[in-house]
N, C-alpha and C positions, 0 to 999 in steps of 0.2 A: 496328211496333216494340213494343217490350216496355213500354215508357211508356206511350205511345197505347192498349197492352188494358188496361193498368192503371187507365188515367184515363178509359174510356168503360167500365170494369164498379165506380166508385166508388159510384155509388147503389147498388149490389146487395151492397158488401161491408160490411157493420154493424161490424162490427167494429173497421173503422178509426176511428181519431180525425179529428177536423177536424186537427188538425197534420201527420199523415200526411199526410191528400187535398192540402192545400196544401202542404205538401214535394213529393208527385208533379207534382203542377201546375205547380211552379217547375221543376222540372227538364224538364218536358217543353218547357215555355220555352226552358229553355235548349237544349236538344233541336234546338229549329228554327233555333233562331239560328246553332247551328254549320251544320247543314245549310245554313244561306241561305234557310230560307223564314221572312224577317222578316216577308209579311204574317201567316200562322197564327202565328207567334208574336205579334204585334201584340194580334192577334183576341183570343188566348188570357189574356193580359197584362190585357187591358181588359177582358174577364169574370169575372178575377180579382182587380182591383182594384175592380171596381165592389161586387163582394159581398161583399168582406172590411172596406170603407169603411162600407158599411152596416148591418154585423152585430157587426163589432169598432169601427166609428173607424175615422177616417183618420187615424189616428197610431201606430193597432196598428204592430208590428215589421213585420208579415207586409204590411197596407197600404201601410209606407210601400216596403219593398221590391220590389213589384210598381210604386208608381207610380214608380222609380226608372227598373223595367227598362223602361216603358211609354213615359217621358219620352226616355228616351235613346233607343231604337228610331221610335220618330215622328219624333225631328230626325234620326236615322241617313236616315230616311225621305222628308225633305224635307216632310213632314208638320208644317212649323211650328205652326201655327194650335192642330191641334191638342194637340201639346206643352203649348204655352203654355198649353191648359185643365188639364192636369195640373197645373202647379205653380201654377196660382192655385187649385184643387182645396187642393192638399196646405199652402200659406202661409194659404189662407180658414179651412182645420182646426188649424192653428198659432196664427190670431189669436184663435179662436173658443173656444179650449181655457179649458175650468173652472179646471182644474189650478195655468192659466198666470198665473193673475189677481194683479198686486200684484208685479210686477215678478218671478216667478217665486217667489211666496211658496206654500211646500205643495209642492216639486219636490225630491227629492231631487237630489246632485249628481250622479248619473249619466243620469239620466232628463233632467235638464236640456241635460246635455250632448248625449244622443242628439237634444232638441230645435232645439239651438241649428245643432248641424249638417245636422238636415234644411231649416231657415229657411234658411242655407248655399247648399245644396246648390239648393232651388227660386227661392228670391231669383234663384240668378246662371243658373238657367236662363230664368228672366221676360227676365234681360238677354240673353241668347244668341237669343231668340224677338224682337230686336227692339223689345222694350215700351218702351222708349224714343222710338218715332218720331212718337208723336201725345200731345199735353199731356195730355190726361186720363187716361191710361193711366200718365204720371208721374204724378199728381199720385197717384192710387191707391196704386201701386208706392212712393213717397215713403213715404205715412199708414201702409203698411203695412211697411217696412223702423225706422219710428222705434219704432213698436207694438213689434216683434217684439223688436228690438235693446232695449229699455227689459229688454222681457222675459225675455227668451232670454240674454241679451250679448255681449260677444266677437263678433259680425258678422264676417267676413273680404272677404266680397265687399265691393265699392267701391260708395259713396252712392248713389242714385239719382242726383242731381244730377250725378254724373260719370259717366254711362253717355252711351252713345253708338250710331252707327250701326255695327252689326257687319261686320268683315271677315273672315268664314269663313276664308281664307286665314289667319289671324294669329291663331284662337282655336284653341287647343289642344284636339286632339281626344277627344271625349266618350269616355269607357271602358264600354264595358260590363262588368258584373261577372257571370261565369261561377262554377258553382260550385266550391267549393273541391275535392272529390273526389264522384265518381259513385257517390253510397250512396243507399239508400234507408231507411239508421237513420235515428232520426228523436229527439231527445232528447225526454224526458217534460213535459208541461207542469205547472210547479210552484206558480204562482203564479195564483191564481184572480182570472178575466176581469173587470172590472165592464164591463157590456154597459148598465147604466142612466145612466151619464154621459153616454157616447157619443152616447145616441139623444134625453137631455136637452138636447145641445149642437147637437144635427143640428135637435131640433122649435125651439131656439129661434130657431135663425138661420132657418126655414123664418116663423116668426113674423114676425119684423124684416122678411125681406125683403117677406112681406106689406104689413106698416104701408108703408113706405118707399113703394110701390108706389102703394098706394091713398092715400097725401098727396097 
């Protein structure tokens, strides 16, 4: 297909922006999804969440929309387990956040709000994965729903304390979000990246978990 030459001659074409190659990327996501081949879309998902986590944050636009379509395609999946590493991935990068410190002091309100809905959004997927069914897992889920909610505010999903055993049956099914129209315009990036926070926030938590470790 015409995505697939696009997106296996993107090393060759300089030209492109990094917004571009990931605009192509997303669509060709979406590509396979319509076809039904969720596992290459899966594959493709989680290669492009992985390097965009790592180079922008996991809280870039473009991160966190990839670990949306990622998280929803692995429970599409039956692939619980690892769902559920996504949204503790993308709430680990919510709690971790510089930005977020001081009950969201230094957040503009839109930024905040884009926040607050991705805590949303992973929170009630941790509950849809289950993470209710062994204490320690709540007790986590708990430290990091009070964290977030201090932070973030507005929560909508329900307490940790009142989650439960899930009935697939009686949860409303997961959407995936398709693109809006099949373009490959690509709006201009206007607003310059800081790539040093991100990778501040990634060495410190690699830090901590050290210590914690070695206690």
């Amino acid at each position: 297909t015409l995505l697939t030459a696009l997106w296996q001659s993107r090393e060759v074409q300089r030209s492109w922006s990094p917004a571009v190659v990931l605009h192509i990327g997303q669509l060709l996501i979406d590509a396979h999804v319509s076809a039904s081949h969720i596992d290459s879309a899966i594959a493709l998902a989680d290669i492009l969440y992985y390097n965009v986590r790592q180079s922008r944050g996991g809280l870039d636009p473009h991160a966190l929309v990839y670990a949306n379509k990622l998280s929803v395609l692995l429970a599409r999946a039956g692939r619980t387990r690892d769902a559920a590493r996504i949204h503790a991935d993308v709430l680990r990068d919510l709690d971790e956040h510089r930005g977020g410190a001081g009950a969201g002091a230094g957040i503009d309100a839109k930024e905040k709000e884009r926040l607050r809905g991705a805590a949303d959004l992973h929170l009630d997927g941790l509950r849809r994965c289950g993470w209710a069914t062994r204490p320690e897992w709540v007790r986590t889920a708990a430290g990091l729903y009070e964290r977030l909610g201090r932070r973030y505010g507005g929560l909508t999903v329900p307490p940790v304390e009142k989650w439960g055993a899930v009935d697939a049956k009686k949860e409303k099914e997961l959407t995936y979000s398709g693109p809006s129209a099949w373009s490959l315009d690509v709006e201009k990036e206007t607003t310059k990246r800081d790539l040093i926070s991100p990778a501040k926030e990634r060495w410190g938590w690699f830090v901590r978990a050290a210590e914690e470790i070695g206690a």
